[in-house]
C-alpha positions in Angstrom: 95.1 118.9 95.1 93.6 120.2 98.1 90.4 117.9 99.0 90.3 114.6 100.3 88.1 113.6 97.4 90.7 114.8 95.2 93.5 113.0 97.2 91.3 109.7 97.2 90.6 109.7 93.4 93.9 110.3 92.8 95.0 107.0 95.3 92.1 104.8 93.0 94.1 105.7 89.6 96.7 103.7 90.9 96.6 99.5 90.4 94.7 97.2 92.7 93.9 99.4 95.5 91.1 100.0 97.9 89.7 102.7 100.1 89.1 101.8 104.0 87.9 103.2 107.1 89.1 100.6 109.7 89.3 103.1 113.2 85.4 104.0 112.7 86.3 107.5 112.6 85.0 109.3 109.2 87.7 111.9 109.5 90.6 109.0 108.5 90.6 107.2 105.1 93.0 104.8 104.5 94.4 104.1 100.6 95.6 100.1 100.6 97.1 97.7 98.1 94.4 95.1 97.8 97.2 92.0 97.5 98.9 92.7 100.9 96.7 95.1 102.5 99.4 97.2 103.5 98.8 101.1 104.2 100.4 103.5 101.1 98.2 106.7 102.2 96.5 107.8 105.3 94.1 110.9 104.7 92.3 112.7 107.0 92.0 116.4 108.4 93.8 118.1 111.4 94.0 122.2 112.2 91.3 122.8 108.9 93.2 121.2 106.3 93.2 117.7 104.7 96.8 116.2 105.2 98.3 112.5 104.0 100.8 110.7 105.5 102.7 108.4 103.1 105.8 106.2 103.4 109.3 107.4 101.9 113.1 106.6 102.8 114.8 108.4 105.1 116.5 110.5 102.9 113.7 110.7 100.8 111.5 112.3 103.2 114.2 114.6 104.6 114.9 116.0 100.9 111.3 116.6 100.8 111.1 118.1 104.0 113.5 120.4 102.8 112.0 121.8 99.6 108.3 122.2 101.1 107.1 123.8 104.7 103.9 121.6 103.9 105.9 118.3 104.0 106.2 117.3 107.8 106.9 114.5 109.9 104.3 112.1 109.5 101.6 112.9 112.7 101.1 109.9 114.5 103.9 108.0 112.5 107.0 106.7 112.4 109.1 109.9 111.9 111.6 108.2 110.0 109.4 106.0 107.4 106.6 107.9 107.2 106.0 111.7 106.3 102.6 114.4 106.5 101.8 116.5 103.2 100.0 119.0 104.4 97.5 119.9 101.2 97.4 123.3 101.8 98.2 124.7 98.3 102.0 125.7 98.2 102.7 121.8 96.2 102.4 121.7 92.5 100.2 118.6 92.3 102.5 116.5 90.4 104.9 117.0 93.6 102.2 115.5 95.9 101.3 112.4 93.2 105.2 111.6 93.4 104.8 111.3 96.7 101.9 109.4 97.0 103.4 107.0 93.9 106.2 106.8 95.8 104.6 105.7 99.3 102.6 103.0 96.7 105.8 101.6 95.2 107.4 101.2 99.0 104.6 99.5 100.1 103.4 96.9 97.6 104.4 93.6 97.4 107.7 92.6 96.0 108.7 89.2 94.7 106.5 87.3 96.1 106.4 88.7 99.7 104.9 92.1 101.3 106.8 94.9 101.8 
């Protein structure tokens, strides 16, 4: 995966979801869950390369972190909650859908209130 087209087809395979472009800026698309509207995937580019910031638990994201130099703290994030993959070809795809997966299943709604 290394376009944003790719990253936001990927995002639409995913259940009851929606594309959006709330800060009238082109370069940043924003993946939401269409029952609470909450964020799982911000995509846009910076330095020539599309990156995505998705949510993950602390330790999640530092174990990431870890494994790949293109997995950052999220820009313009919470560092804690929130973490940048950089898609600039060193992450096996399936790597990056796990991490997007995982930003869904942290952000959609759970028993009957949003996340």
């Amino acid at each position: 995966m290394k376009t944003r087209e790719e990253a936001v087809a990927f995002c639409n395979t995913l259940p009851f979801v929606y594309e959006d472009q709330p800060f009238h800026d082109d370069n940043w698309t924003l993946m939401r869950h269409k029952e609470n509207k909450k964020t799982f995937a911000f995509i846009f580019e910076k330095d020539g390369l599309v990156w995505i910031n998705v949510k993950a638990t602390p330790l999640g994201g530092e174990l990431w972190r870890q494994v790949y130099d293109a997995v950052v703290p999220a820009y313009h994030m919470n560092k804690q909650h929130w973490i940048s993959i950089i898609l600039d070809g060193s992450m096996n795809d399936g790597d990056i859908r796990r991490l997007i997966e995982d930003s869904f299943d942290l952000t959609k709604k759970k028993n009957g209130r949003g996340a």
